[in-house]
N, C-alpha and C positions, 0 to 999 in steps of 0.2 A: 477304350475300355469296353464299349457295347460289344465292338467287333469281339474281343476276347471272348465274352460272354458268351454270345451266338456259338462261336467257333468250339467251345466247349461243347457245348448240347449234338453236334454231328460229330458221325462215329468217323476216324482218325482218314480210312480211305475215301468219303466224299469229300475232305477236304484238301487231298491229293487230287481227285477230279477236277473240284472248283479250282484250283491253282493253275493244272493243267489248259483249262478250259480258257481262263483268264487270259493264262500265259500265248496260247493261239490266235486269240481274237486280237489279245493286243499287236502280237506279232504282223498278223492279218490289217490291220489297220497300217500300219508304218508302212509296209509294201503298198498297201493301197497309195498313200499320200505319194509316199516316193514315186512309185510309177505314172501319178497324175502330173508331178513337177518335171517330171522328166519326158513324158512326150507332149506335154505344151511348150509350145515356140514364145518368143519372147512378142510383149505387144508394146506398142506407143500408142501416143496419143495424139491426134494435132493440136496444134497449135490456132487457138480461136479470138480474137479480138475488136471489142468495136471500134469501127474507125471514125463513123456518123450516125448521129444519130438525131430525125426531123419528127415532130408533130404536126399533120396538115392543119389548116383550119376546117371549121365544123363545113361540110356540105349539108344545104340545110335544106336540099330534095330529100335526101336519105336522113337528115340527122345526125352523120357520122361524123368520125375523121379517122384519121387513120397514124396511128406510130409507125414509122418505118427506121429500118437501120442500116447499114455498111458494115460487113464484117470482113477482116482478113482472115484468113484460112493460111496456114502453113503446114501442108503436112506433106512435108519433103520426106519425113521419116517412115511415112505409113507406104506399103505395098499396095492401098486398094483408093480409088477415086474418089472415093466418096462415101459420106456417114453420117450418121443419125446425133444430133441430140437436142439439148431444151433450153427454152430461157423461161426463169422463172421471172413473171412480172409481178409488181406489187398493185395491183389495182386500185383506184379510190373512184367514190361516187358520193355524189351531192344527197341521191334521192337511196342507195342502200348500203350496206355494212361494206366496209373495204374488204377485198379479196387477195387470197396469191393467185395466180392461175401461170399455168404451164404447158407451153407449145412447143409440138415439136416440129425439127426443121430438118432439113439436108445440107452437108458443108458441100463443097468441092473447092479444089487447090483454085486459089486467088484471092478474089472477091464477090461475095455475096448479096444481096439485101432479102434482107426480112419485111415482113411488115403483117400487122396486127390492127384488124379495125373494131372499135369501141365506142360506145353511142355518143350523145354529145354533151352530157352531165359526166361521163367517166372521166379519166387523166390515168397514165403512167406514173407512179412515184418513184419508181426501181425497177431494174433489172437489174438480172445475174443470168449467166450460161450455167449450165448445169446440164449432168448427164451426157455427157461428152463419151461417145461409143470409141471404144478401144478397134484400134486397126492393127493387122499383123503390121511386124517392123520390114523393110525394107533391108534386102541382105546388101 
């Protein structure tokens, strides 16, 4: 009903303009999109998985220890060696507020390890991989 309103108060040929214009832009967008889907190649993603995963004990030169992990890597599908992404950890500590925190790593086709070192009041509660970088697919 607003639009009605409006459309009343402009004289009959700017509302042939605004049609026109409308009509263009929209048109203009749909090629856009289209020609975006159509010269992007298709992507995959590997395949990432824990295999092991150890907590050292505290070194108590440094105070540390260290989470390490084993990941399989499958990325029979991707065209390129190797890629970027994250494990999110869920942090906990005795002495401050639990934390997420997020590192990033490099896969390559096989086996991996990670590893993460944290003081000697912290602990791991969780991980998750996340952010797993897309690879062109393999023709």
């Amino acid at each position: 009903m607003f639009a009605s309103c409006f459309a009343s108060l402009l004289p009959s040929s700017h509302i042939r303009s605004l049609r026109a214009i409308l009509r263009c832009t929209a048109l203009g967008l749909f090629v856009a999109a289209c020609a975006t889907q159509a010269t992007a190649g298709p992507v995959c993603k590997p395949h990432l998985a824990f295999r092991q995963v150890n907590f050292s004990p505290i070194n108590y030169e440094t105070m540390e220890r260290r989470w390490s992990a084993t990941l399989s890597v499958d990325a029979s599908r991707c065209a390129t060696a190797s890629g970027r992404f994250e494990i999110l950890f869920l942090l906990m500590s005795e002495t401050a507020p639990d934390n997420d925190l997020a590192r990033a790593f490099t896969w390559a086709p096989g086996l991996i390890d990670v590893a993460l070192d944290v003081t000697a009041n912290e602990w791991i509660d969780g991980y998750w991989l996340q952010g797993i970088a897309a690879c062109p697919c393999r023709e």
